[in-house]
Backbone atoms as SQL, in Angstrom:
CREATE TABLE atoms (id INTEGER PRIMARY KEY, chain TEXT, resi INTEGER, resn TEXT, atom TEXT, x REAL, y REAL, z REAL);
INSERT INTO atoms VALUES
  (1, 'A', 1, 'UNK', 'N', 0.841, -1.182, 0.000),
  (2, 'A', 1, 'UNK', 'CA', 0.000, 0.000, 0.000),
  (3, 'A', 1, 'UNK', 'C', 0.883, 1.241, 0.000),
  (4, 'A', 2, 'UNK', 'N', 0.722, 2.298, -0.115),
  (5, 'A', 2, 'UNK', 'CA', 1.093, 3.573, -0.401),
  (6, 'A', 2, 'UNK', 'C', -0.149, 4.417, 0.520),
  (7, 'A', 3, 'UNK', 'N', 0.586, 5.058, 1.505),
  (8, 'A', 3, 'UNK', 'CA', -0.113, 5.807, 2.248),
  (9, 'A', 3, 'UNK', 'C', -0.291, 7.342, 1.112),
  (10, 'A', 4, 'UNK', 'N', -1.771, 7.902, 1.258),
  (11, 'A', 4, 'UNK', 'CA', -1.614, 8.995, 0.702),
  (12, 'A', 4, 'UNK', 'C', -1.183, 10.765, 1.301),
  (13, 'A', 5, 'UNK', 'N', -1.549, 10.388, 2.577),
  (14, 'A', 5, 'UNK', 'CA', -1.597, 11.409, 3.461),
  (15, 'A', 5, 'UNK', 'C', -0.779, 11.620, 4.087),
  (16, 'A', 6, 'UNK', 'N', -0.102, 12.528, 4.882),
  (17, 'A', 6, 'UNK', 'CA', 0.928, 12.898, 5.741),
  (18, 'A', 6, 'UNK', 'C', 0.111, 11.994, 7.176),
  (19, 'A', 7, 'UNK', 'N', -1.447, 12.472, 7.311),
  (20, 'A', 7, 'UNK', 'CA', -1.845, 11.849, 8.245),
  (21, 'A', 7, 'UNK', 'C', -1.851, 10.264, 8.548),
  (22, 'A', 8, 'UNK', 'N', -2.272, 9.717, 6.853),
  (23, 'A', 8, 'UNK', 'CA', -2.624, 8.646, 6.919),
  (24, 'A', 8, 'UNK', 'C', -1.209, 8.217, 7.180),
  (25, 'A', 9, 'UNK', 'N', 0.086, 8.632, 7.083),
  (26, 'A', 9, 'UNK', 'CA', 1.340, 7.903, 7.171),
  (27, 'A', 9, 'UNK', 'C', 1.747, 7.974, 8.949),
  (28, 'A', 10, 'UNK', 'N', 1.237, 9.013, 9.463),
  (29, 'A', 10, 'UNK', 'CA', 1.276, 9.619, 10.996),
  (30, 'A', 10, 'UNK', 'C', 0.991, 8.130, 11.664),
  (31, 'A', 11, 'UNK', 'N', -0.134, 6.893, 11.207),
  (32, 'A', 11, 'UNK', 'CA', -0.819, 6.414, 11.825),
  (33, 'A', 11, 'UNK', 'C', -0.117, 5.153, 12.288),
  (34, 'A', 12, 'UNK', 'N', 1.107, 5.099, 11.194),
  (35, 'A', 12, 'UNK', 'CA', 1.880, 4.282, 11.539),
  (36, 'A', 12, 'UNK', 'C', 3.316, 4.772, 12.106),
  (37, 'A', 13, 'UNK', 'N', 3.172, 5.824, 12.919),
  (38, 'A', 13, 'UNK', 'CA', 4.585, 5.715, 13.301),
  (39, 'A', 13, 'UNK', 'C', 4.198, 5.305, 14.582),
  (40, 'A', 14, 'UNK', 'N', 6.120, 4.600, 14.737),
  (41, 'A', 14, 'UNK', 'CA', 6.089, 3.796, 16.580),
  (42, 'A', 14, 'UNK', 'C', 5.861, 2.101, 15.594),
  (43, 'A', 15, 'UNK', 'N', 5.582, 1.794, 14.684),
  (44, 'A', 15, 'UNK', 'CA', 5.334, 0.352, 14.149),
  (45, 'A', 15, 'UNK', 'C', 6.799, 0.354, 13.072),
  (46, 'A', 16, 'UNK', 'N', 6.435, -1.157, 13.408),
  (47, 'A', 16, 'UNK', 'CA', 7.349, -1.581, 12.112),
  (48, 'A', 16, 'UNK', 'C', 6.978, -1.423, 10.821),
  (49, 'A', 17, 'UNK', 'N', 7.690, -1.722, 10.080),
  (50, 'A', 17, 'UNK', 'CA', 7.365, -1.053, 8.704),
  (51, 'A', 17, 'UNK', 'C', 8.517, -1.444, 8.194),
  (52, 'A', 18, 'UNK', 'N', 8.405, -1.639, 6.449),
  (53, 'A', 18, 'UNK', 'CA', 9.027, -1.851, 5.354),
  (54, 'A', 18, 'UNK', 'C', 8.524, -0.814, 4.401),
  (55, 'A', 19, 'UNK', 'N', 9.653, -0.426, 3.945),
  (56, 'A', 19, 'UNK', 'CA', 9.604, 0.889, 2.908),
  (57, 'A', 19, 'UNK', 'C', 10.383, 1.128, 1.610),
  (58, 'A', 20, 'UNK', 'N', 9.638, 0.781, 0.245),
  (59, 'A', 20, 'UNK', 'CA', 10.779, 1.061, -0.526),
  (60, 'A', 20, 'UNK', 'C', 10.408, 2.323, -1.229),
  (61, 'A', 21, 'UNK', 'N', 11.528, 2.883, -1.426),
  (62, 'A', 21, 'UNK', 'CA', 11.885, 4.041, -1.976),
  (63, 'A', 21, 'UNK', 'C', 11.611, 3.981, -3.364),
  (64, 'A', 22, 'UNK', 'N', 11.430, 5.540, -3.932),
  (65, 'A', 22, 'UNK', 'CA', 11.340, 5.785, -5.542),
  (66, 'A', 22, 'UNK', 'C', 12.971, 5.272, -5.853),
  (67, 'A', 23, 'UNK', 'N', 13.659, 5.650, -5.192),
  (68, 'A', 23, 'UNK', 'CA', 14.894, 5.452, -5.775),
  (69, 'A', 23, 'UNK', 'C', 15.938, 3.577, -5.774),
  (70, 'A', 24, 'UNK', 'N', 14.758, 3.014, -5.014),
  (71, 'A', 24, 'UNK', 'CA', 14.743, 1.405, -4.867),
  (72, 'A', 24, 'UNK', 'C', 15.197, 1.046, -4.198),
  (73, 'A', 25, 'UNK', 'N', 15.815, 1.687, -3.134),
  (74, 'A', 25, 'UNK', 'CA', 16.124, 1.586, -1.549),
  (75, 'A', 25, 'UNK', 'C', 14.924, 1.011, -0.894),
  (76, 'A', 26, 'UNK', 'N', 15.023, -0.424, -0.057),
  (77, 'A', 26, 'UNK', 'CA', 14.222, -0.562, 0.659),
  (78, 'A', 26, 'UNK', 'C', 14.209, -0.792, 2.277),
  (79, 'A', 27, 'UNK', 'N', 14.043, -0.217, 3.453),
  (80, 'A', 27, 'UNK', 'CA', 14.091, -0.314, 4.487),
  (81, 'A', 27, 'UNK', 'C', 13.022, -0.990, 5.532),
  (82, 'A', 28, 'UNK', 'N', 13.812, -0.944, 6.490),
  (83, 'A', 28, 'UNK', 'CA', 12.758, -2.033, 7.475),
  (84, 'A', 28, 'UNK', 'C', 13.017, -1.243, 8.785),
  (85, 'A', 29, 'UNK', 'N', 12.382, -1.409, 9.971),
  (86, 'A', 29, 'UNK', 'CA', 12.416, -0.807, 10.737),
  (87, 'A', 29, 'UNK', 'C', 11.275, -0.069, 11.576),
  (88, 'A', 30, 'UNK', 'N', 11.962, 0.559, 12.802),
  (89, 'A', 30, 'UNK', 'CA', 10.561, 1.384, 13.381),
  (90, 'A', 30, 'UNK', 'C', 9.981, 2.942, 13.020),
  (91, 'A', 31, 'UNK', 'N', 9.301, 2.845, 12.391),
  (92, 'A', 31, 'UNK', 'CA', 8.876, 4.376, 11.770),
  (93, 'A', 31, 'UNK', 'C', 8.697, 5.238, 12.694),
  (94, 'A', 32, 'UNK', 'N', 9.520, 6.604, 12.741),
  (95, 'A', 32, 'UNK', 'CA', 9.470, 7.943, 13.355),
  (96, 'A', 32, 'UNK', 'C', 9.210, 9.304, 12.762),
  (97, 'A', 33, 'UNK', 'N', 8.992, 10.071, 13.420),
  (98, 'A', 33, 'UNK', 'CA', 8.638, 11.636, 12.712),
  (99, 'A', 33, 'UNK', 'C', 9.782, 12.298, 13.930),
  (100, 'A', 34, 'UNK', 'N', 10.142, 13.312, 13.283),
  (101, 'A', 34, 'UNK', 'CA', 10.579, 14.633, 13.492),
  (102, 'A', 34, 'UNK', 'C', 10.329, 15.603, 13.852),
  (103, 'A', 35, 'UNK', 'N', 9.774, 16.141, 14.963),
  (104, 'A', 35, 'UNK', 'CA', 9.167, 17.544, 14.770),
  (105, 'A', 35, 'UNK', 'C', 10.037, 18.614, 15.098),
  (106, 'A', 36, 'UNK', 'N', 11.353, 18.981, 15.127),
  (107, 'A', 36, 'UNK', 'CA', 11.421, 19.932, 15.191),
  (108, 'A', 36, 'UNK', 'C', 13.527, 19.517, 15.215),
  (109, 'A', 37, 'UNK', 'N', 14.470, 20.485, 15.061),
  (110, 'A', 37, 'UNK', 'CA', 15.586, 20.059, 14.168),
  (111, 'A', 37, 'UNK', 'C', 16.149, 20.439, 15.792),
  (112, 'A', 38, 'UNK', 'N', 16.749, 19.026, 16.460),
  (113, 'A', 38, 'UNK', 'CA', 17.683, 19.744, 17.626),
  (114, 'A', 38, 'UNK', 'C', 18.000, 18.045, 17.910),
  (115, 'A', 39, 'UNK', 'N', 18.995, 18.267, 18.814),
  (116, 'A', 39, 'UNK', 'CA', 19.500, 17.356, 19.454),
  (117, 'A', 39, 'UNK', 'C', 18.986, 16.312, 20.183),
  (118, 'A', 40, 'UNK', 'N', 17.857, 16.144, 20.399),
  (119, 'A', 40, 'UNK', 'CA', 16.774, 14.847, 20.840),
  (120, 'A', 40, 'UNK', 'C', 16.447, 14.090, 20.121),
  (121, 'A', 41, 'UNK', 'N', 16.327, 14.708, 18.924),
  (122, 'A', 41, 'UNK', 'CA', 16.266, 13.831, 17.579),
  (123, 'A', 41, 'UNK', 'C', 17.515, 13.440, 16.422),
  (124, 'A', 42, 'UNK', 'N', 18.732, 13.605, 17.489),
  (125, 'A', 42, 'UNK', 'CA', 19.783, 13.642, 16.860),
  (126, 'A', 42, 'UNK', 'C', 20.172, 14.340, 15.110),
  (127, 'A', 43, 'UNK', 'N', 20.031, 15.545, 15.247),
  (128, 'A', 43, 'UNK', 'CA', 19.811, 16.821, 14.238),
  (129, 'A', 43, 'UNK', 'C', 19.674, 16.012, 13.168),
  (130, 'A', 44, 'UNK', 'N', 18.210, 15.283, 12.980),
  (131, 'A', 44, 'UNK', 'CA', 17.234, 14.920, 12.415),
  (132, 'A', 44, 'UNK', 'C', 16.431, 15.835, 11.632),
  (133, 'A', 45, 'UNK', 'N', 16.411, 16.035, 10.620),
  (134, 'A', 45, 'UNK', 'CA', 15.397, 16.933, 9.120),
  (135, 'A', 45, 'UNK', 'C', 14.080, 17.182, 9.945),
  (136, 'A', 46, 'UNK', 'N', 13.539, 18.717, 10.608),
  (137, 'A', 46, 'UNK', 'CA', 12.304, 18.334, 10.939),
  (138, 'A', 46, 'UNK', 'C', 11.409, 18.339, 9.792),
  (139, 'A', 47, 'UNK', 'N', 9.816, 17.957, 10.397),
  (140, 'A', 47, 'UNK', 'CA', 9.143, 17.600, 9.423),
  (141, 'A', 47, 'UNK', 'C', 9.212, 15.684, 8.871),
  (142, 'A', 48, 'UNK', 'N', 10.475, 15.215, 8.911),
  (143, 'A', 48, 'UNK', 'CA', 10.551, 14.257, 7.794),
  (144, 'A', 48, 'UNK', 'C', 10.697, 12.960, 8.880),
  (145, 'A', 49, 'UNK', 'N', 10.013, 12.124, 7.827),
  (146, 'A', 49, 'UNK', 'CA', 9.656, 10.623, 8.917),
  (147, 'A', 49, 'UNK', 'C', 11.172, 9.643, 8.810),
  (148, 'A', 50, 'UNK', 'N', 11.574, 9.268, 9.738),
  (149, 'A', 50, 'UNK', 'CA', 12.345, 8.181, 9.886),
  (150, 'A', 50, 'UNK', 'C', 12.646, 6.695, 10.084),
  (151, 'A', 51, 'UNK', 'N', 13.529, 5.878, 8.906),
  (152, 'A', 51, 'UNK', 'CA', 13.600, 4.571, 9.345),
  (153, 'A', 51, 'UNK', 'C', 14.870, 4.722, 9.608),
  (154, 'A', 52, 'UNK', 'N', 15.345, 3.787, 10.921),
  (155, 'A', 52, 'UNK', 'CA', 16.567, 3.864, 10.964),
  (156, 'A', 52, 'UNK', 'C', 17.845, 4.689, 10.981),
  (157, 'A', 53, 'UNK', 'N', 18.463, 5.101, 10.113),
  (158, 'A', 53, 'UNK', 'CA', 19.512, 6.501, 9.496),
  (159, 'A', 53, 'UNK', 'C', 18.785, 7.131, 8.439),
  (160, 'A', 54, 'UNK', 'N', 17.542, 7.003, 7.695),
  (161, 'A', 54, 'UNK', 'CA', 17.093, 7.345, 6.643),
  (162, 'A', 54, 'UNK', 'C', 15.840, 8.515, 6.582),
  (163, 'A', 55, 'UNK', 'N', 15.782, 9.380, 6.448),
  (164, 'A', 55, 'UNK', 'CA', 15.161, 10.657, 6.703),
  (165, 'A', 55, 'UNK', 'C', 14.214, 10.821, 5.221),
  (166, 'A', 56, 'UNK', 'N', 13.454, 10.803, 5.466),
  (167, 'A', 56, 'UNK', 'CA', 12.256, 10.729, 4.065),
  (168, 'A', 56, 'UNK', 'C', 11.047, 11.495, 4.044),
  (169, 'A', 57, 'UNK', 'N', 10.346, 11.805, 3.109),
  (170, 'A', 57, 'UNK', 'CA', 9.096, 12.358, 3.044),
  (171, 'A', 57, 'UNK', 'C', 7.814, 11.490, 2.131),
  (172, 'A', 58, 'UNK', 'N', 7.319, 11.666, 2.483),
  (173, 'A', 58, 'UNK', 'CA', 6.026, 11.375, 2.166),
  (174, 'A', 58, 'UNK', 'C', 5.808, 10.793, 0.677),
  (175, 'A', 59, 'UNK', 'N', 6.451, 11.879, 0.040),
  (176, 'A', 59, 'UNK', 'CA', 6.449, 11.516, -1.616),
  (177, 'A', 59, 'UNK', 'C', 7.836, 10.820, -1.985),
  (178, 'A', 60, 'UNK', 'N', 8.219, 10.284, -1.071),
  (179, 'A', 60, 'UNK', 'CA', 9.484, 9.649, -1.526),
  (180, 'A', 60, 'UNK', 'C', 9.217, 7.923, -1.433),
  (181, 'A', 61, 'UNK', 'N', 7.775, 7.944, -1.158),
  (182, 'A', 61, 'UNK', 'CA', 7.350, 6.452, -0.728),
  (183, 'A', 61, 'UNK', 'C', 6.726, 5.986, -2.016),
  (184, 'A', 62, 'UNK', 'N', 7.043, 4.320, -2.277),
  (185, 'A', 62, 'UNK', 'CA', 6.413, 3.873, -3.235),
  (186, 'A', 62, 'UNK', 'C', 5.585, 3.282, -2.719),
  (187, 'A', 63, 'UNK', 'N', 5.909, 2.216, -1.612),
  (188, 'A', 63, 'UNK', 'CA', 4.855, 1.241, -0.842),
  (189, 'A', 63, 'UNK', 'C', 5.505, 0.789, 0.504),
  (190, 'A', 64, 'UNK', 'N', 4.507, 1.068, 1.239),
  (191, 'A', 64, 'UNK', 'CA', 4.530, 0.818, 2.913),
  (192, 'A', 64, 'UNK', 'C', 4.007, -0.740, 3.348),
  (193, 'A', 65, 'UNK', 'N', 4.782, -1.511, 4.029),
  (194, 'A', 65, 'UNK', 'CA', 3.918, -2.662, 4.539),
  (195, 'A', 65, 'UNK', 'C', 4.426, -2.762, 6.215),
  (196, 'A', 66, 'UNK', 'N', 3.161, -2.804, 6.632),
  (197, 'A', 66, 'UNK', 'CA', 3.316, -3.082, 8.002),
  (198, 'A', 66, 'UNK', 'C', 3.832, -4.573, 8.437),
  (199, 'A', 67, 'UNK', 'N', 5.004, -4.645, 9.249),
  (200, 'A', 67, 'UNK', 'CA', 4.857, -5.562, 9.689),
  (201, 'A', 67, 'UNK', 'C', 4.724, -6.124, 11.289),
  (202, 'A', 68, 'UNK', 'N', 4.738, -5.402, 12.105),
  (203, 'A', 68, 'UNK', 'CA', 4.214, -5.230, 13.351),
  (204, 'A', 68, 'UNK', 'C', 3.941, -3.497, 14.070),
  (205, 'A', 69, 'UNK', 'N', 2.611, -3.549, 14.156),
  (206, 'A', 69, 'UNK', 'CA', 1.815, -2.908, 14.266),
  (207, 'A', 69, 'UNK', 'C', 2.138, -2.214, 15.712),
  (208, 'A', 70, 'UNK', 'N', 2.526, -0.657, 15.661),
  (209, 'A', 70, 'UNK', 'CA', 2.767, -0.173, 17.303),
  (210, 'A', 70, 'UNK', 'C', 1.669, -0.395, 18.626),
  (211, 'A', 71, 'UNK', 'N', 0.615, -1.300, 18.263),
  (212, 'A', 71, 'UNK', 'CA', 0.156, -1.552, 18.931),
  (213, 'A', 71, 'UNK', 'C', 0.415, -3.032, 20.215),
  (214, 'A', 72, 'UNK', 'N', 1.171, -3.498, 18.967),
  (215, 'A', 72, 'UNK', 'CA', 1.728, -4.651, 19.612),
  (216, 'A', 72, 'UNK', 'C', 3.087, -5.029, 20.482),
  (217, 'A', 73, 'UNK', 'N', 3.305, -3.441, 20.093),
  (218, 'A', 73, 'UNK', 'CA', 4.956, -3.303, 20.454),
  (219, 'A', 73, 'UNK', 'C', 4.759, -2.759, 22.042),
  (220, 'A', 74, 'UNK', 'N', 3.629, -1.999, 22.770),
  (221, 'A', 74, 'UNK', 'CA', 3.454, -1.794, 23.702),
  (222, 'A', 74, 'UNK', 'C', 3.093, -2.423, 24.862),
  (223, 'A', 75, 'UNK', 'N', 3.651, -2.395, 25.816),
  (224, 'A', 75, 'UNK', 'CA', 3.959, -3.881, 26.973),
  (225, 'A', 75, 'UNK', 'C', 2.114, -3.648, 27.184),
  (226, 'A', 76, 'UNK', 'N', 1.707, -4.430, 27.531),
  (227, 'A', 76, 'UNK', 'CA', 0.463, -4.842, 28.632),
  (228, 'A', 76, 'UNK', 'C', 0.269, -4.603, 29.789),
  (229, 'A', 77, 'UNK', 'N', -0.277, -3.522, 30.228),
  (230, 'A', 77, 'UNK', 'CA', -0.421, -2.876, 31.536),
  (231, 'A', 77, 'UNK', 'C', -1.480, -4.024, 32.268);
């Protein structure tokens, strides 16, 4: 799938995820966002979602597949 939205892509961060790139790079990993360019996010692009070392936007996605869901990643209170 190909998320279309900034939102609809929001919904998966904190999950795993597989991502290949327009440019045919494909990554795996836990999806993050950025909000703002400083040292917590290790001077991380704000704005732009993260796998791993890889700093991306929205339109740089060909197809997203979940493979564990941040819901599952959270312990059981």
């Amino acid at each position: 799938m190909k998320p279309r939205t900034i939102e609809e892509l929001h919904k998966y961060v904190g999950s795993i995820v597989k991502v290949e790139f327009k440019h045919g790079k494909i990554e795996q990993g836990k999806l993050g966002f950025t909000k703002e360019f400083s040292e917590k996010y290790g001077y991380r692009r704000p704005g732009y979602f993260t796998i791993n070392d890889t700093d991306f936007k929205l339109s740089h996605i060909v197809s997203l597949e979940v493979e564990v869901p941040w819901e599952q990643l959270q312990p059981l209170i």
